[in-house]
Backbone bond lengths (Angstrom), bond angles and torsions (degrees), N, CA, C in turn:
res aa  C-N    CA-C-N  psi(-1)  N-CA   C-N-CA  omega(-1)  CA-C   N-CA-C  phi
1 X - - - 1.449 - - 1.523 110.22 -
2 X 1.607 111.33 -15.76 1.635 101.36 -173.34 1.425 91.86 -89.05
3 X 1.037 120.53 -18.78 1.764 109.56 -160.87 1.772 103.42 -65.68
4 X 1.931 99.02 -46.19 1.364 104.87 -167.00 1.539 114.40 -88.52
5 X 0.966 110.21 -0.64 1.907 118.74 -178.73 1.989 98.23 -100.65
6 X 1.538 91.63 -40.85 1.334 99.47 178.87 1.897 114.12 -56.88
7 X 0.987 105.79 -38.01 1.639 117.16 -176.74 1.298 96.62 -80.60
8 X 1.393 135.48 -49.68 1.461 124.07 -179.03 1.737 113.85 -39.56
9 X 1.418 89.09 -73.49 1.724 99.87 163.75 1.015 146.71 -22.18
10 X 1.560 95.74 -50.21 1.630 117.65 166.43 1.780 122.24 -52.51
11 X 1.467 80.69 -53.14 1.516 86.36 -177.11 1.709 105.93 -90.32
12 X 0.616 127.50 26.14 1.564 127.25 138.58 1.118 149.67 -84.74
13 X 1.797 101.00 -52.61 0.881 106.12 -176.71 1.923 97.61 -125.98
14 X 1.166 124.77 13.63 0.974 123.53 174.84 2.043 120.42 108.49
15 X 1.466 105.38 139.88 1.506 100.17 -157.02 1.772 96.59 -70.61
16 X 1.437 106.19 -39.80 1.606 105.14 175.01 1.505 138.20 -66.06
17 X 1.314 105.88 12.73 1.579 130.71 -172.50 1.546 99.68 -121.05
18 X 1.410 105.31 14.90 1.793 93.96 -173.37 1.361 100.03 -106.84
19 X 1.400 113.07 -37.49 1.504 115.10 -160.08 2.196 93.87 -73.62
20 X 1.257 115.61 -62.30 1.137 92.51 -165.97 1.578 118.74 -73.33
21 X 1.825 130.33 11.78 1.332 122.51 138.01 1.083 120.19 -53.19
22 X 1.725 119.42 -39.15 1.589 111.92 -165.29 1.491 101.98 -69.68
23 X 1.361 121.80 -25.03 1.336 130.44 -176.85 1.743 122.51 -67.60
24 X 1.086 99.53 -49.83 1.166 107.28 169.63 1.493 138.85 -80.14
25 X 1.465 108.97 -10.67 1.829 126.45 166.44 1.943 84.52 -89.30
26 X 1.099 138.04 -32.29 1.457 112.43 -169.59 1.361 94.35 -82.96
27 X 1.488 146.68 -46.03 1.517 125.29 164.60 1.111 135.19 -61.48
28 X 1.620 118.69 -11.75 1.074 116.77 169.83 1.901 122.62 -89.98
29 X 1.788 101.03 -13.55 1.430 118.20 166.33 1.251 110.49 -74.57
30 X 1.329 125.60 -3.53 1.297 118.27 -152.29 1.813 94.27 -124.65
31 X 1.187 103.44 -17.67 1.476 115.23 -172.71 1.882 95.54 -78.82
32 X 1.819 101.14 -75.02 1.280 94.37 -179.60 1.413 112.68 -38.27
33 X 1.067 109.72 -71.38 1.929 120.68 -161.83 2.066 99.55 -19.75
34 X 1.368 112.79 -56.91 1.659 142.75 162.46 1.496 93.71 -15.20
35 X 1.954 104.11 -84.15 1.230 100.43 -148.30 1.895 112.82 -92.21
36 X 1.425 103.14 9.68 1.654 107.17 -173.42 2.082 86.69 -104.60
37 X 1.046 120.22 -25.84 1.489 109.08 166.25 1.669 112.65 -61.92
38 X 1.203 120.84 -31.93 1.546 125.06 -164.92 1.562 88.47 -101.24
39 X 0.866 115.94 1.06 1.652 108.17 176.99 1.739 94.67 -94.24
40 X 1.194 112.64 -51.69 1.658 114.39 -157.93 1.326 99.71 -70.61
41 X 1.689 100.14 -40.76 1.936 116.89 -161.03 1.477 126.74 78.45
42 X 1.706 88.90 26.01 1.725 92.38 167.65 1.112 110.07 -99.35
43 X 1.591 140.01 83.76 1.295 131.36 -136.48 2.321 92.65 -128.43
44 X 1.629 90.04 24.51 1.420 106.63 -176.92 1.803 98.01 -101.26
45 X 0.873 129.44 -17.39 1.471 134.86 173.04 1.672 110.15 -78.57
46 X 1.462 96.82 154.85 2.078 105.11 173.73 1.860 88.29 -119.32
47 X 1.323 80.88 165.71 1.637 117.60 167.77 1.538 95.87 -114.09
48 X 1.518 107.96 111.62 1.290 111.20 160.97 1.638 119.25 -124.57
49 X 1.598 132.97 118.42 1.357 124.15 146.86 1.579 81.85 139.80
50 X 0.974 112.74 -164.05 1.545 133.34 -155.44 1.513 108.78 -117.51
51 X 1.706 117.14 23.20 1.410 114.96 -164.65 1.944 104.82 -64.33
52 X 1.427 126.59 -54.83 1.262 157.20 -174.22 1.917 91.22 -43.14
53 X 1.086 105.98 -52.25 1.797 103.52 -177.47 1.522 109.19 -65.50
54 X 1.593 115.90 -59.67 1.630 145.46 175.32 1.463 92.75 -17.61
55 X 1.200 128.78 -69.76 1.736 170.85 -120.29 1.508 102.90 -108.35
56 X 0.996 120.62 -52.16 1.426 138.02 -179.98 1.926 104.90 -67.96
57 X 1.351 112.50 -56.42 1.427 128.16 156.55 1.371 118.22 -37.09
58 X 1.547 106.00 -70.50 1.367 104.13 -174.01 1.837 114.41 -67.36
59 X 1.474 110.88 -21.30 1.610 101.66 -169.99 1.936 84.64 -90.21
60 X 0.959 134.89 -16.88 1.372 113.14 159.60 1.513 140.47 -42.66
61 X 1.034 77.50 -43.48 1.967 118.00 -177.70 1.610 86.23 -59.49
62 X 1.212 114.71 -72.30 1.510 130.85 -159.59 1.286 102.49 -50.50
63 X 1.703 125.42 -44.46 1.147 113.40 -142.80 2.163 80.46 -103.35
64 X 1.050 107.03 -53.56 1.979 102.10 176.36 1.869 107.18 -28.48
65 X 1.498 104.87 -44.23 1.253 100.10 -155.67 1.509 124.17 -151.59
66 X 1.624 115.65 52.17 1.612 132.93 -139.18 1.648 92.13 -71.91
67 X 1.213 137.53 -56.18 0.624 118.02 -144.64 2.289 118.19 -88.67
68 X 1.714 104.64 17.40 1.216 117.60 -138.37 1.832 68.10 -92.90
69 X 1.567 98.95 153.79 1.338 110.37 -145.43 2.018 101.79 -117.64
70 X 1.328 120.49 92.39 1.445 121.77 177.78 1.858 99.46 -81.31
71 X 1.458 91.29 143.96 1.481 114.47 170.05 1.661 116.36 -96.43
72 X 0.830 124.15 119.64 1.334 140.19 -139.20 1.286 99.47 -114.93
73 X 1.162 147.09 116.88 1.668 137.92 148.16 1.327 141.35 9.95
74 X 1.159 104.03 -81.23 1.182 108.68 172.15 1.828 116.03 -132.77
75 X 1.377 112.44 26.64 1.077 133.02 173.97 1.806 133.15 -113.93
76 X 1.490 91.76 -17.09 1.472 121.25 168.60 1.406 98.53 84.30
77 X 1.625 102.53 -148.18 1.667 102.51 176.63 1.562 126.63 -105.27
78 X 1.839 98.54 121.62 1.378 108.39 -176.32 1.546 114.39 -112.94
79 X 1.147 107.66 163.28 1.842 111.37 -165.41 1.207 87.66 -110.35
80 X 1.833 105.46 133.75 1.303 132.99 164.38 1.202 140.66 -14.77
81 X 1.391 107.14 -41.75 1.197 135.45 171.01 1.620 115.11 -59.12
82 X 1.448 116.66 -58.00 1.305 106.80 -173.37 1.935 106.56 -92.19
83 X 1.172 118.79 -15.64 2.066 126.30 140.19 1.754 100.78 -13.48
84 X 1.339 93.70 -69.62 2.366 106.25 -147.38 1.547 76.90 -89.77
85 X 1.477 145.62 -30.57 1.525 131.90 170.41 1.573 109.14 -56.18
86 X 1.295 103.63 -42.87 1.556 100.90 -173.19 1.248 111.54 -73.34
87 X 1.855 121.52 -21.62 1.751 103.03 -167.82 1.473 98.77 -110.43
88 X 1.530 118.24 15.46 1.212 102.85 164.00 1.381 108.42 -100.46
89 X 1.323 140.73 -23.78 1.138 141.64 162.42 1.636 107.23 -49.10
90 X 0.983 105.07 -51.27 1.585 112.93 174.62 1.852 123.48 -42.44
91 X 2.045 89.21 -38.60 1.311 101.13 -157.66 1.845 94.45 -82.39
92 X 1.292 102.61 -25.68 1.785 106.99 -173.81 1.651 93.56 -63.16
């Protein structure tokens, strides 16, 4: 998903503007994850992998360019917008 959200991005807004988004949704995934554990106090769980950056990418995508239209498998063609709706629902 980073490769193909990642290329959307790119070509929008540029390939050298991608890497330090991915950078900055993984500290900022990594920040919340921090302070919503000390909120609940399940502070017995990890954050593992790069989901918070992934996420950060793809709702970029969404928000540069919602309505830009991926062809889907076996779903046909769906707009971007409801794509980064579905994997953040996913991600909650």
């Amino acid at each position: 998903m980073l490769y193909w959200f990642g290329r959307i991005v790119g070509d929008f807004i540029g390939n050298q503007r991608v890497l330090p988004l991915y950078i900055l949704g993984g500290l900022a995934g990594a920040v919340s994850y921090v302070v919503f554990a000390n909120v609940i106090g399940d502070t017995d769980r990890f954050a593992y992998g790069a989901s918070g950056a992934v996420n950060a990418v793809i709702i970029a995508a969404a928000v540069i360019s919602p309505d830009y239209i991926i062809r889907l498998l076996f779903f046909g063609d769906v707009q971007l917008k409801f794509i980064a709706a579905i994997v953040v629902l996913l991600s909650i």
